[in-house]
N, C-alpha and C positions, 0 to 999 in steps of 0.2 A: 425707157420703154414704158408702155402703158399697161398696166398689171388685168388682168381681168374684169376686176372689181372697174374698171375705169382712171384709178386714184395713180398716181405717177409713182412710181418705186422709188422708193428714197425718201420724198418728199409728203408732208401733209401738208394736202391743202384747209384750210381754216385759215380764221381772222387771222395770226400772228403771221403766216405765210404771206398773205393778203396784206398786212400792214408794213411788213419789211420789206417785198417788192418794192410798196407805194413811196417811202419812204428813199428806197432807193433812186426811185425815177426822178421823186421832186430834187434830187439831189443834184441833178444833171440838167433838169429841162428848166421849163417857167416854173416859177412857181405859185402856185393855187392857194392862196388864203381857204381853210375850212375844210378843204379837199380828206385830206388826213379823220378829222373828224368825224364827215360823215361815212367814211369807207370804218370805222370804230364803230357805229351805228348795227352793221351785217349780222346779225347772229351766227353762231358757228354752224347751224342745220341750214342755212340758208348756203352758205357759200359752200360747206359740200354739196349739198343740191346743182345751186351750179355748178360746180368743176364736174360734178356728175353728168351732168347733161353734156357741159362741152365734150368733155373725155369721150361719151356715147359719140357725139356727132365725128370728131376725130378716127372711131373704133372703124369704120367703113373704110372697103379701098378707094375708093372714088371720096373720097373727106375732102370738102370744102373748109379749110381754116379759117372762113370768116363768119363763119356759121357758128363755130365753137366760139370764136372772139366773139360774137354777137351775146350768146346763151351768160356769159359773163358779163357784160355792160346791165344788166340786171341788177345786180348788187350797186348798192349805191356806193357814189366817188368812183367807180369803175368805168370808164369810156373804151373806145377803141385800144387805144395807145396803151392804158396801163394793162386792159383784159390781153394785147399780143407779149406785152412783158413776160405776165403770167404764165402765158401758155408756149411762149417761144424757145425755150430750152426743153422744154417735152418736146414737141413733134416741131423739129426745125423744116423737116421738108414738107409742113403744112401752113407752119404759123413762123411768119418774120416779125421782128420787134419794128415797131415803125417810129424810130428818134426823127427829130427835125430834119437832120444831117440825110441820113439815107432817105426822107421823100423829095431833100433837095435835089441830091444826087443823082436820083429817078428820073427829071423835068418834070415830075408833074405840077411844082409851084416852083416860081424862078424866085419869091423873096419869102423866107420865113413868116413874115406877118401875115404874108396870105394862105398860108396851111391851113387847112379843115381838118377838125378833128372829129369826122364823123365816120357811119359807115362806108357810106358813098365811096370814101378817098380813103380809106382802111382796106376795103376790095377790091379799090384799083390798085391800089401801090402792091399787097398781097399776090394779087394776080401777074401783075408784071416783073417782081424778084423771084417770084416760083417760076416765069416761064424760062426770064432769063439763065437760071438754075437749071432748067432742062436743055438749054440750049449749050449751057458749057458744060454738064455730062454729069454723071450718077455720084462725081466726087463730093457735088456742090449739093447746097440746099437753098432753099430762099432763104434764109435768115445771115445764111454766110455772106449772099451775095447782098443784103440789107448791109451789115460790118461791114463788107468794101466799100460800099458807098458811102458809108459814114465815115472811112479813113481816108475816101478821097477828100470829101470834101472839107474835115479837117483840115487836113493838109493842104489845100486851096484856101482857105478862110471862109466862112458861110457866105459872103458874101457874092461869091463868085461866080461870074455873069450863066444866063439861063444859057449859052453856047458850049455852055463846059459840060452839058448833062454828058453824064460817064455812062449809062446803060446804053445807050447805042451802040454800034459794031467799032470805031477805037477803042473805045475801052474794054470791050468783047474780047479784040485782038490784041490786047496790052494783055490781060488778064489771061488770057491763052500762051501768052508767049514768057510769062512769068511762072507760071506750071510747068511747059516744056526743062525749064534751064534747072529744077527741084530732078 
């Protein structure tokens, strides 16, 4: 939950938060020569600042999650990708982590190399695991439904043709019919 002050309960946000995400991510994705570095560069007033302002834009009912990932891309080394990391275990039914694996999973790029890591394709992908999240019911959130996409597509191999996208209505009703049998 998000405490008053804005700051997430449990967690401080500052550099060493910010570094061990980052740290995490390149662990998983491509990885970025220098990336590391200059996210080292943030002063600590600076990256409260930002989580402060995301936290702010998240605080509303109506919270646009891409708006708060955006208020983070500020801090340097921070893009889309690592700023949804950051803020995707705080408010899941606002902000999904966007791995390679779930914007494949998505359709919106049929081959990894062509992925954008910008806002553009940070708020369309955000936009379509939230709606799909609304659409399989108050259990889900977008971030959840981001991890099934990711485990789909694991388990396909990344390669797997743009006809396999899983957010459409089979996989809708696969993922419906695997909740019923719990």
């Amino acid at each position: 939950m998000v405490s008053k002050d804005g700051a997430q309960e449990g967690q401080g946000h500052h550099v060493a938060y910010l570094l061990k995400v980052l740290e995490w991510k390149l662990t998983r994705g491509t990885f970025r020569p220098g990336l590391l570095q200059k996210a080292q560069l943030n002063s600590e007033e600076e990256v409260k600042r930002c989580f402060q302002a995301a936290y702010d834009l998240l605080a509303a009912p109506d919270a646009d999650g891409s708006k708060a990932v955006k208020a983070l891309t500020s801090l340097q080394g921070v893009g889309p990708v690592t700023a949804s990391a950051l803020l995707c275990r705080a408010t899941p039914q606002r902000v999904a982590y966007m791995s390679d694996e779930a914007v494949l999973g998505s359709g919106l790029f049929k081959r990894a190399a062509d992925i954008k890591y910008d806002m553009k394709t940070y708020t369309r992908f955000n936009q379509l695991v939230q709606a799909k999240a609304l659409e399989l019911g108050n259990r889900w959130t977008g971030d959840q439904v981001a991890k099934a996409l990711w485990t789909h597509v694991k388990l396909q191999g990344v390669q797997s043709p743009a006809s396999s996208k899983v957010v459409g209505k089979p996989a809708a009703q696969a993922v419906r019919k695997s909740i019923k049998k719990k």
